[in-house]
N, C-alpha and C positions, 0 to 999 in steps of 0.2 A: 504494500500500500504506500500509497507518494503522499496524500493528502489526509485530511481530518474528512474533508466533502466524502474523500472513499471509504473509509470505513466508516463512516455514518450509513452510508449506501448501502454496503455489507451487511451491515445489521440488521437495517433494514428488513435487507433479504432471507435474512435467517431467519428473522422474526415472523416473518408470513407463512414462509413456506410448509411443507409438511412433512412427515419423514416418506423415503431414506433421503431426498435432496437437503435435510434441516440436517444432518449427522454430517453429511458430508459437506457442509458450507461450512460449520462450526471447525472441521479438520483445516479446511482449508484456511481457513481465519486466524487459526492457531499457529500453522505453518509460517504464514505471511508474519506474523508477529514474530515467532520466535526463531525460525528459520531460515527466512530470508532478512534477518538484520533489518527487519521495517523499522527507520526514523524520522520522523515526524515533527518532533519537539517531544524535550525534555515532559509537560504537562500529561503531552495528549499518548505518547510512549508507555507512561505510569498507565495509565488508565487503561488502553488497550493491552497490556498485560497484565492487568486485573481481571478485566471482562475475559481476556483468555483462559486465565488461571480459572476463572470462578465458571466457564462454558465447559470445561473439564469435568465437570461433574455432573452434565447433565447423560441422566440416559432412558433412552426412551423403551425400552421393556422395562415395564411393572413388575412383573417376577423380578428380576436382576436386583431392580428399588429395592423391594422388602429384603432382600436378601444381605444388603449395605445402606443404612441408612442415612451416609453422606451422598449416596447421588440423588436426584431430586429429576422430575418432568418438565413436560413442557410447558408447564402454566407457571411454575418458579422460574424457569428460564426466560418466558416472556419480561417477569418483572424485574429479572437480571440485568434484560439486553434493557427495557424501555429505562430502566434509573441508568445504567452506560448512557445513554442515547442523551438523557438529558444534560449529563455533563460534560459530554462529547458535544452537544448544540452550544453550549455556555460557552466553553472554551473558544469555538469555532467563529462563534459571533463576535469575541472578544478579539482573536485574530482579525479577523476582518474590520472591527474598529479600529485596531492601530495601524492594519496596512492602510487605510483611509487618512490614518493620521500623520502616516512619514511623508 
């Protein structure tokens, strides 16, 4: 990811979708973060390997869930990615007031 705009996008994405395409956005999302050396800013880096770490846990068989009680579904995952999302728009708009202001 090059931008704050793209992984706001991404999430987006994740967040609509349904499984198997939601597992495998969530892989990919992770990669990009930790794999491909995504840098961004200091702020919005923190935070996208948050949401990574914290998308690590989602798993969508139910059996599996009860089985380990730190992975959690898709309706905690929603409220995962939408509070990301919120702090990821904050930031973003913050960046874009001070590229307005140089």
């Amino acid at each position: 990811m090059k931008s704050t705009k793209e992984a706001i996008e991404k999430l987006k994405e994740i967040l609509i979708e349904k499984e198997p395409r939601k597992s495998e956005l969530i892989a990919d999302f992770h990669h990009k973060i930790f794999k491909e050396d995504c840098h961004i800013g200091d702020t919005v880096d923190e935070l996208l390997s948050e949401l990574a770490i914290d998308m690590d846990f989602y798993e969508p068989n139910e059996e599996w869930r009860k089985q380990d009680h730190s992975f959690y579904g898709s309706e905690y995952l929603g409220e995962v990615i939408k509070g990301g999302l919120v702090k990821l728009e904050s930031t973003f708009k913050a960046e874009l007031k001070a590229g307005a202001n140089e």
